[in-house]
C-alpha positions as CSV (number, residue, x, y, z in Angstrom):
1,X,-126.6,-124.6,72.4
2,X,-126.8,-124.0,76.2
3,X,-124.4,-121.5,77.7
4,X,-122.2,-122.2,80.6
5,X,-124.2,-121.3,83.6
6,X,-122.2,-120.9,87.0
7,X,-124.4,-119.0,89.5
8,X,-126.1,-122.5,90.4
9,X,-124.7,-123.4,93.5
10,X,-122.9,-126.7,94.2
11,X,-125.2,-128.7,96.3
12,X,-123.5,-130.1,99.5
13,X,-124.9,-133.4,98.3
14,X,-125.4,-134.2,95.2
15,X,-127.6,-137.1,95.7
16,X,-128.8,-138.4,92.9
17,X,-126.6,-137.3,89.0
18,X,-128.5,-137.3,85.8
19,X,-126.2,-136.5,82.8
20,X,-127.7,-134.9,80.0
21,X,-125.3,-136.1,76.7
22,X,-123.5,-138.4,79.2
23,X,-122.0,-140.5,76.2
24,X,-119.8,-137.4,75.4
25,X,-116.4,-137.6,76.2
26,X,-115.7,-134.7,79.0
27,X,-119.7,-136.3,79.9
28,X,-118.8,-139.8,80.3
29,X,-115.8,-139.0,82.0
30,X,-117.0,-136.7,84.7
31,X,-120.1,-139.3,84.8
32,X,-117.2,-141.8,86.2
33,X,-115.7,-139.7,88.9
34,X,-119.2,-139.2,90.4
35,X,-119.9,-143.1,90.4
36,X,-116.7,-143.5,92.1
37,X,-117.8,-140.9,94.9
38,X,-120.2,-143.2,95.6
39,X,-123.3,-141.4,93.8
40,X,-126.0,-142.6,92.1
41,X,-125.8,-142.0,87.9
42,X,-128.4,-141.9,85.6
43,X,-128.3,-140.6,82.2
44,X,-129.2,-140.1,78.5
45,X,-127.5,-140.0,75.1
46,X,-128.5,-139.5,71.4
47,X,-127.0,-143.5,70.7
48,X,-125.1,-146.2,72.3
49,X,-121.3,-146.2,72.5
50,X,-118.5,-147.9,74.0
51,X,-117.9,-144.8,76.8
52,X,-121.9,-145.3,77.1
53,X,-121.3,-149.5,77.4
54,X,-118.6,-148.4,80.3
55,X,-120.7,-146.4,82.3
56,X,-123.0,-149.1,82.5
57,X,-120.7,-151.9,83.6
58,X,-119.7,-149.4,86.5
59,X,-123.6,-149.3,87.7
60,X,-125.2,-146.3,85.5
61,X,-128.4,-146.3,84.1
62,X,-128.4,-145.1,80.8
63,X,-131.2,-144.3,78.3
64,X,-130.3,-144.0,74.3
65,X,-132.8,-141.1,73.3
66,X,-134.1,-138.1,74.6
67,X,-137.0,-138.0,76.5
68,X,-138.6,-136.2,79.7
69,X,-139.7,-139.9,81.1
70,X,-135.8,-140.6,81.2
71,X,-135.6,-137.9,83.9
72,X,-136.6,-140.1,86.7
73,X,-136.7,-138.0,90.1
74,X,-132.5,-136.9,90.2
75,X,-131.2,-134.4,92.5
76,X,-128.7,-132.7,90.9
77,X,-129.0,-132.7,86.5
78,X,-125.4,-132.3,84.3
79,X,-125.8,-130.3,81.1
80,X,-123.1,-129.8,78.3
81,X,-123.0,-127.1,76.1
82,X,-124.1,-129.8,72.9
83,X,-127.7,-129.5,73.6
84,X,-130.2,-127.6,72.6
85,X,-132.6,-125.5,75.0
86,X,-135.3,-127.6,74.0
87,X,-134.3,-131.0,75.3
88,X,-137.3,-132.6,76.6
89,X,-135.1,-133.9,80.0
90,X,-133.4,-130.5,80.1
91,X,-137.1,-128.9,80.0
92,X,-138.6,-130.5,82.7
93,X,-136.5,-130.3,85.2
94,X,-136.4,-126.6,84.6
95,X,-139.8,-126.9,85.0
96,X,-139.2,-128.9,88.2
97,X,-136.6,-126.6,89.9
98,X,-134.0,-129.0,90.1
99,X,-130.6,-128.0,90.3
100,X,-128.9,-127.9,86.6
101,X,-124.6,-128.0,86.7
102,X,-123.0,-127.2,83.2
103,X,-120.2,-129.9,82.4
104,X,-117.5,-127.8,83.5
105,X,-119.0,-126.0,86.9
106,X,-119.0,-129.7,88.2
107,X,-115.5,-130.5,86.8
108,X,-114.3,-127.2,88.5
109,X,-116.5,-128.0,91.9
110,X,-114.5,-131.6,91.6
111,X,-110.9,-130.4,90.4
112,X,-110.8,-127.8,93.0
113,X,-110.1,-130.0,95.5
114,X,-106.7,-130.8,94.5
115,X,-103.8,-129.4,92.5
116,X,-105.0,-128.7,89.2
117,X,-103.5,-129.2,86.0
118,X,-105.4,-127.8,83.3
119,X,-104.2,-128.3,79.6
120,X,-105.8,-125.7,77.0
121,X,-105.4,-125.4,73.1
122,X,-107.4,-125.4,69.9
123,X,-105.7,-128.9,69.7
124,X,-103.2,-131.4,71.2
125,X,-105.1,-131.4,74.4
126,X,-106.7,-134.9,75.2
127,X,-103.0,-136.2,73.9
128,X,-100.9,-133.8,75.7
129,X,-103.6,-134.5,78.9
130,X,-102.9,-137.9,78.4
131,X,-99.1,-137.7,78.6
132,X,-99.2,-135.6,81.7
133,X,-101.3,-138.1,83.5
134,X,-99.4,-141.5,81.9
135,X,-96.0,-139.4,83.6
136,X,-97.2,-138.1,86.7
137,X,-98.5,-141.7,87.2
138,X,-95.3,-143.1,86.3
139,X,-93.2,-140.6,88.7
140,X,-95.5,-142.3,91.7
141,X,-97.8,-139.2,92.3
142,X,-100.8,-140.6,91.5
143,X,-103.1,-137.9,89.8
144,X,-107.0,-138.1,89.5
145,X,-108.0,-137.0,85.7
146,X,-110.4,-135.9,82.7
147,X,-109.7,-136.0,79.9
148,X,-111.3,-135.7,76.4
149,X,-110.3,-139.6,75.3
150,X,-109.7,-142.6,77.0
151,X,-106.3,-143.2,77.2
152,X,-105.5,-146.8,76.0
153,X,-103.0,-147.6,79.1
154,X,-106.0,-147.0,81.4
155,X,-109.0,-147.9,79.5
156,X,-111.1,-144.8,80.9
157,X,-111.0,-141.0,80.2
158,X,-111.1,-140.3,84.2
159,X,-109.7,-141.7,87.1
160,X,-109.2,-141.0,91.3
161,X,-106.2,-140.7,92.2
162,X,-104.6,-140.2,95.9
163,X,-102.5,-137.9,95.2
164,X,-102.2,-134.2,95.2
165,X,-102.4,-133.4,91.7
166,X,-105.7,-132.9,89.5
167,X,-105.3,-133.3,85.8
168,X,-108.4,-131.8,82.9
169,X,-108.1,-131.2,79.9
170,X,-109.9,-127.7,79.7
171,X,-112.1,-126.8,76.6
172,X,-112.2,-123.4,75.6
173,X,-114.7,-123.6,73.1
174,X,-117.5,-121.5,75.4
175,X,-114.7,-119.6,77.4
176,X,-115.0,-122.4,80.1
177,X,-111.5,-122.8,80.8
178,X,-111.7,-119.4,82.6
179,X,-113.7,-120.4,85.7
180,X,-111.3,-123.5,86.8
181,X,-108.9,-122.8,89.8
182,X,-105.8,-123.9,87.9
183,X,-102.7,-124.1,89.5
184,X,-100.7,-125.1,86.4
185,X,-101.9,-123.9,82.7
186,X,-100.5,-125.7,79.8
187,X,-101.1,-124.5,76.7
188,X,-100.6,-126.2,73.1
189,X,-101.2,-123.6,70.8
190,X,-103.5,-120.8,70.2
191,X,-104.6,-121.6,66.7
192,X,-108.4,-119.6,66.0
193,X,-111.0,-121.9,66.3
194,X,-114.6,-121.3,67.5
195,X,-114.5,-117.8,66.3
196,X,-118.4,-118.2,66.4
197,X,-117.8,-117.8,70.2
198,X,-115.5,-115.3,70.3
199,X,-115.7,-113.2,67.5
200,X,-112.6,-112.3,66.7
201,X,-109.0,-113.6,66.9
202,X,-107.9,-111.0,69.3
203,X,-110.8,-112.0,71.7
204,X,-110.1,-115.8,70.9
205,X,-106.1,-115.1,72.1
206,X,-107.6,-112.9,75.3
207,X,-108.9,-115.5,76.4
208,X,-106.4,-117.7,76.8
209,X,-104.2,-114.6,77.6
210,X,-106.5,-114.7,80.6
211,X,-107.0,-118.6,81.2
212,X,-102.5,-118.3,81.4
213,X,-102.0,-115.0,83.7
214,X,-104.9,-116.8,86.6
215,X,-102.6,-119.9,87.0
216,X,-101.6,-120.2,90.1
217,X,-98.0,-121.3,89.9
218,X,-96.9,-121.8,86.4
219,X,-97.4,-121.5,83.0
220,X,-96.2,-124.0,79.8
221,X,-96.6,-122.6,76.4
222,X,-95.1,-123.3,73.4
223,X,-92.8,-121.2,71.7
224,X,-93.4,-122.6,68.1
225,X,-97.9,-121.9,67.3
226,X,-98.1,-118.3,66.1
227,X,-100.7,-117.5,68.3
228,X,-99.1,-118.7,71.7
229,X,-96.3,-116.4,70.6
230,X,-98.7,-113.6,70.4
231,X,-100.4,-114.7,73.8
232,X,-97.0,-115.0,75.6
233,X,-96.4,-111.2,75.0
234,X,-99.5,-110.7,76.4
235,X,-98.9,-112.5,79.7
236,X,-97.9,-110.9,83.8
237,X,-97.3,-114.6,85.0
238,X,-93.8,-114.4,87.1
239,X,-93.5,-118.3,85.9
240,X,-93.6,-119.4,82.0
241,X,-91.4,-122.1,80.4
242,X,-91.4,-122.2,77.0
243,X,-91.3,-125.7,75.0
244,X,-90.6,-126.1,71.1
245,X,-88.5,-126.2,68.6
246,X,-87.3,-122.2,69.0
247,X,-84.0,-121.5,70.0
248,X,-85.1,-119.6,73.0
249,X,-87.6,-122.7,74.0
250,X,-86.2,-123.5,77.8
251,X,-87.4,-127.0,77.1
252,X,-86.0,-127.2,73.2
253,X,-87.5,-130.1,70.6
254,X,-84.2,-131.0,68.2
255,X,-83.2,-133.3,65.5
256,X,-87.2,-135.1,64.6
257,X,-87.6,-138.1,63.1
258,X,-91.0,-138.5,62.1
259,X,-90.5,-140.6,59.0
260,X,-91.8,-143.8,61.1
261,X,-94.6,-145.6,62.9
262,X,-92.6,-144.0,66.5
263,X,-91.6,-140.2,66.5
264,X,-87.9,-139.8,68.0
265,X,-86.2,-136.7,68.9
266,X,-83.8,-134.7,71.2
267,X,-85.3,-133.1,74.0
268,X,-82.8,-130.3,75.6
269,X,-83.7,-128.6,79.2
270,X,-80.9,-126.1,80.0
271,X,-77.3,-128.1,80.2
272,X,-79.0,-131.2,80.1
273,X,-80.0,-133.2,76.9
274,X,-81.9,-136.4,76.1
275,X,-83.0,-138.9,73.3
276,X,-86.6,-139.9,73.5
277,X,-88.8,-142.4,71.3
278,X,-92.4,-142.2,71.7
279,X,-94.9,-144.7,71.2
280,X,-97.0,-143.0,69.0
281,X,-96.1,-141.3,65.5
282,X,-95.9,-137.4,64.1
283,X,-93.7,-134.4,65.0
284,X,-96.7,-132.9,66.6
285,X,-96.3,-135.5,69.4
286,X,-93.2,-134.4,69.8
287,X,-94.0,-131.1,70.2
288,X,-96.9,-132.6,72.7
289,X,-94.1,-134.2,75.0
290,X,-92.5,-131.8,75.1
291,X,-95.2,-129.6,76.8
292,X,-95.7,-132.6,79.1
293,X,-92.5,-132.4,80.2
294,X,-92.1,-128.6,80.2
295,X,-95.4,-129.1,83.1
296,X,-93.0,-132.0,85.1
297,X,-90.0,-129.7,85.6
298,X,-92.2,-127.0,86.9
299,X,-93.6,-128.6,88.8
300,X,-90.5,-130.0,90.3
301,X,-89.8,-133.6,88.8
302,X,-86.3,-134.3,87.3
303,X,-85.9,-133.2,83.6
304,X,-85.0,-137.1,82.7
305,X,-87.4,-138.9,84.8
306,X,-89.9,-136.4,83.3
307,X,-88.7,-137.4,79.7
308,X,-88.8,-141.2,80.1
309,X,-92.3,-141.0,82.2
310,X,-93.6,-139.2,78.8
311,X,-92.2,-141.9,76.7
312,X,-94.2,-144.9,78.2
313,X,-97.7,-142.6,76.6
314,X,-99.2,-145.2,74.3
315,X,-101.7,-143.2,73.0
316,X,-105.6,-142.3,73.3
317,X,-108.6,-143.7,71.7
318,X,-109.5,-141.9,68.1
319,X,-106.4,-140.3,67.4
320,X,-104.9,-142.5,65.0
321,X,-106.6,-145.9,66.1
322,X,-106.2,-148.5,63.8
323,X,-109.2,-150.5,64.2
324,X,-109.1,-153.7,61.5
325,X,-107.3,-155.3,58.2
326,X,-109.4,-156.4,55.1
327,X,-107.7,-157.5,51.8
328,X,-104.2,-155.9,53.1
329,X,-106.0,-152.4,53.5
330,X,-105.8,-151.2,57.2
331,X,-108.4,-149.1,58.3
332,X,-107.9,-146.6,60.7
333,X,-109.9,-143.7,62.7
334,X,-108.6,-140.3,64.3
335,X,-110.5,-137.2,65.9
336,X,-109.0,-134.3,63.4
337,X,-111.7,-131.9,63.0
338,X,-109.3,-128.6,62.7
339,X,-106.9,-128.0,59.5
340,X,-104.1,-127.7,61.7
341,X,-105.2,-131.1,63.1
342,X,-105.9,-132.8,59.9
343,X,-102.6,-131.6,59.0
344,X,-101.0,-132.7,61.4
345,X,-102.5,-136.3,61.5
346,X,-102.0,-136.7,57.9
347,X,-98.2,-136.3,58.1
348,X,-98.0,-139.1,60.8
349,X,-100.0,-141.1,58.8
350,X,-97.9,-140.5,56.1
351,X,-94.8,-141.6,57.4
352,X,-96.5,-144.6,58.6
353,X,-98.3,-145.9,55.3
354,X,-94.7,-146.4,52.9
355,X,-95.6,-147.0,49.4
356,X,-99.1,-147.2,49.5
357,X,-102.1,-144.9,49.5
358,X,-103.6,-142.3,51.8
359,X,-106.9,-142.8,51.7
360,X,-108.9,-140.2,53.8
361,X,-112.7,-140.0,54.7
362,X,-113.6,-136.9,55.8
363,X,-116.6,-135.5,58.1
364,X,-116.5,-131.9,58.5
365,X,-117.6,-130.8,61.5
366,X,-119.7,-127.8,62.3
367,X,-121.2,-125.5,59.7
368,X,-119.4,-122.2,60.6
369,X,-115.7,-124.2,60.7
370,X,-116.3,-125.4,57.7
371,X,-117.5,-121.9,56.6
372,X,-114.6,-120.3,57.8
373,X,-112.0,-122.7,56.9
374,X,-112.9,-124.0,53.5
375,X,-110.1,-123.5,51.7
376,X,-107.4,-124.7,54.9
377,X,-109.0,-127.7,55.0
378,X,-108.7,-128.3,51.5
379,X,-105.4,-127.5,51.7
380,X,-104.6,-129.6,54.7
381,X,-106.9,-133.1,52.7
382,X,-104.0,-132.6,49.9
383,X,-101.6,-134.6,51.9
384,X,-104.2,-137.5,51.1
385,X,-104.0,-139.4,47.7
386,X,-108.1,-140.0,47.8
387,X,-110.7,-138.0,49.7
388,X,-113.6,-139.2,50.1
389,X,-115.6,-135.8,51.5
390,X,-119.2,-136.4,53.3
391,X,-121.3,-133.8,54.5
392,X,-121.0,-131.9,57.8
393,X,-121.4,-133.1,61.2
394,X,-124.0,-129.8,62.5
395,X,-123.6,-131.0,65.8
396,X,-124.8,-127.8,68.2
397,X,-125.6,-125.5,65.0
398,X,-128.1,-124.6,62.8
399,X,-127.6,-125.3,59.0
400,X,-126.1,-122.1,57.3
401,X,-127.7,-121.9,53.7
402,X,-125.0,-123.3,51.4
403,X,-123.0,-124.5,53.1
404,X,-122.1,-127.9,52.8
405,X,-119.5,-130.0,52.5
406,X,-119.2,-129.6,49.0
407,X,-117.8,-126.1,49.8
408,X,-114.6,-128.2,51.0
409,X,-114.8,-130.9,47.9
410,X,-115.3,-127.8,45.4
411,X,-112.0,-126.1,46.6
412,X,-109.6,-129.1,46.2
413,X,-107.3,-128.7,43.6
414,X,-107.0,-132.1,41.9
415,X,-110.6,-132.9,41.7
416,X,-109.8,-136.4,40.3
417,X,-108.7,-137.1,43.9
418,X,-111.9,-135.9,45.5
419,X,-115.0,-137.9,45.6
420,X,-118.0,-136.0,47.4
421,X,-120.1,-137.8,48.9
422,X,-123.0,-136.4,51.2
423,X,-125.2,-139.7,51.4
424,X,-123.8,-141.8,54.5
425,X,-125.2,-145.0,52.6
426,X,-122.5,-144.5,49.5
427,X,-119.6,-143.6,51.3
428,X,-118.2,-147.0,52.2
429,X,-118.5,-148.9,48.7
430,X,-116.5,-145.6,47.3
431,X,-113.8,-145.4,49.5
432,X,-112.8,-149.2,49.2
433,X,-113.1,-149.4,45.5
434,X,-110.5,-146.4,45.7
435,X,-108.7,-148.7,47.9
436,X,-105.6,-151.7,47.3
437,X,-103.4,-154.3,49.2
438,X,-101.2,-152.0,51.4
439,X,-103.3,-148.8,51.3
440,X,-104.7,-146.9,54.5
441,X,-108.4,-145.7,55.1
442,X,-108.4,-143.0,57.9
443,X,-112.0,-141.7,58.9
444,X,-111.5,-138.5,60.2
445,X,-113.4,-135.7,62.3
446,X,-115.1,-135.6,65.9
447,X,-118.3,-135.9,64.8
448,X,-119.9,-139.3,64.2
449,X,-117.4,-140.4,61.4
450,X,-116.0,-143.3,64.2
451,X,-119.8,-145.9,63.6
452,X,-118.5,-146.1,59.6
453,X,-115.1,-148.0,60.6
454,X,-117.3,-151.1,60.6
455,X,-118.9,-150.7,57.5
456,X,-115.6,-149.3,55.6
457,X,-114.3,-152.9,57.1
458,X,-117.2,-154.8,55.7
459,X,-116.8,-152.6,52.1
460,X,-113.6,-153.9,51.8
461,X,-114.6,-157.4,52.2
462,X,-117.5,-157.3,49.5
């Protein structure tokens, strides 16, 4: 894993972009903005993929593998924390002193040049990003954006704007969030995560204690997530508003109905009151309008505009995607990785499938998550009426000696509803025999899970 590195100075030009991982979703989209500043892009990633196919259309040069020859002669290289300190391309242009930008040093360099809106939280952000952008955009300002998925009204996870405002979504897995120049934070929730990183959940909540209190202008937090409740007490910032479901929440979620393909609610700001539908399903999308709207009126826009701008947010790529139809069984795909996520998308998906059954193909991702929350997420997969469990996505870490993600499958309580099943190759043929007309398949996690959805669809065909 390489560290966030921001003593390298911006160059004045940066000529010339290579992006290391550019098929990565903050990657790909920063990747876009610096094409559309007129730059040359070249690039390399592990395997092909749509945001990789995109790039390319717009001019990039992409390579699928990791190799020093991929290099070329770039002026300015783009790292993300994914890779390891032994990439070949990574290597060499150490070697060569060329200037080397983590992911998020650029993104700052670039955001800083307008009025930044950065959304933080261990999850919710690349919807609640989305919504910010889908209403801003819809209120006529016009914002330029990052985000972590590409939202399906656009087509793209980043855009240019001409107006003022700058919308990111901010990761704070490697403490990143805290070197932006944010004029507005909004925060989701605080729920411990990447305790790897930080080491404790006091240090994990200091952080975005910190991230709140440097916002320039305002800060959005919810009143509901345990965690944000404990942050909130922690704050200095003059400016907060509060959104939830808590009586003292200044913009107030009432009267959910999540038991349908379109979550509707109440949304209350002061005297004023208003019913909103969204286009996408689960009370945790209420809850993540709710912060997009809390963002609007602090920022200015009217309170009803700000609701109805929200409601037109159709949704983002991998979080609950439905992707194909075989033999009446609809197969869908969503980005959960956290328990509180899985959770979370479960319930939607549960409202949404009726009579038939849940049928959820898990990838755990990261061994010291799935260390350290075991027994949530097997808690959280109970919502499903089949698991199919495979084994974990290591992504930037090393393998941990037992653990697997059998650790998971072992601590399910009705083990004739979990099926583990670590070899890739098997996984498909098991989860459609488990599978009739009017069921749901959901692969789940942000690791690599997305490439089966093909081959789940062909299963279920055989």
């Amino acid at each position: 894993m390489i560290k966030p590195e921001y003593s390298q100075p911006i160059p004045d030009d940066l000529g010339t972009v290579h992006f290391i991982g550019i098929g990565g979703s903050g990657m790909s989209g920063i990747a876009r903005l610096t094409l559309g500043m007129g730059h040359k892009v070249t690039g390399s990633d592990l395997r092909d993929s749509s945001n990789v196919k995109a790039l390319q259309a717009l001019g990039a040069v992409i390579h699928i593998g990791h190799s020093a020859e991929n290099l070329g002669n770039p002026d300015t290289v783009v790292v993300t924390s994914a890779l390891w300190p032994t990439n070949p391309e990574y290597v060499l242009a150490q070697e060569r002193g060329i200037p080397i930008l983590h992911r998020s040093a650029l993104l700052a360099h670039l955001a800083s040049k307008g009025k930044l809106i950065a959304v933080a939280g261990a999850h919710g952000k690349t919807t609640s990003t989305g919504m910010v952008i889908t209403a801003l955009s819809r209120l006529g300002a016009d914002p330029s954006f990052v985000n972590g998925g590409v939202i399906q009204e656009y087509g793209a996870s980043a855009g240019s704007g001409k107006g003022e405002h700058f919308v990111i979504e901010a990761d704070e897995s490697d403490s990143s969030f805290l070197h932006y120049k944010t004029e507005v934070a909004l925060i989701t929730n605080v729920d411990p995560d990447h305790l790897d990183h930080f080491g404790s959940l006091d240090a994990f909540e200091g952080e975005f204690a910190k991230f709140a209190d440097a916002a320039g202008s305002l800060v959005a937090i919810s009143s509901d997530d345990p965690g944000a409740v404990r942050v909130t007490k922690r704050l200095k910032h003059k400016n907060i508003i509060t959104f939830g479901t808590a009586s003292y929440a200044s913009v107030q979620v009432r009267n959910v109905a999540a038991l349908s393909g379109n979550v509707s609610f109440e949304l209350g700001f002061g005297p004023k009151s208003i019913q909103v539908q969204l286009q996408v399903p689960g009370h945790h999308n209420a809850l993540n309008a709710a912060g997009a709207v809390a963002v609007l009126v602090g920022l200015g826009f009217d309170f009803e505009d700000s609701a109805k701008a929200v409601a037109h947010f159709s949704g983002t790529e991998r979080r609950f995607e439905l992707h194909g139809e075989r033999r009446g069984v609809k197969v869908y795909d969503d980005y959960a990785h956290h328990p509180t996520e899985v959770a979370a998308a479960l319930s939607a998906a549960r409202a949404v499938v009726g009579s038939g059954k849940l049928i959820t193909v898990f990838q755990p991702h990261l061994f010291s998550r799935t260390r350290i929350f075991q027994s949530e997420f097997a808690q959280a997969l109970a919502l499903s009426d089949q698991v199919v469990c495979l084994d974990i996505y290591a992504a930037r870490e090393d393998p941990e000696p037992g653990v697997t993600g059998a650790l998971i499958a072992d601590r399910f309580a009705d083990q004739a509803r979990m099926h583990y099943v670590p070899v890739w190759e098997d996984v498909p043929a098991v989860a459609a025999s488990l599978a009739q007309s009017g069921d749901f398949i959901i692969t789940m996690g942000c690791g690599d899970i997305y490439r089966m959805v093909p081959e789940l669809l062909s299963a279920l065909e055989a």
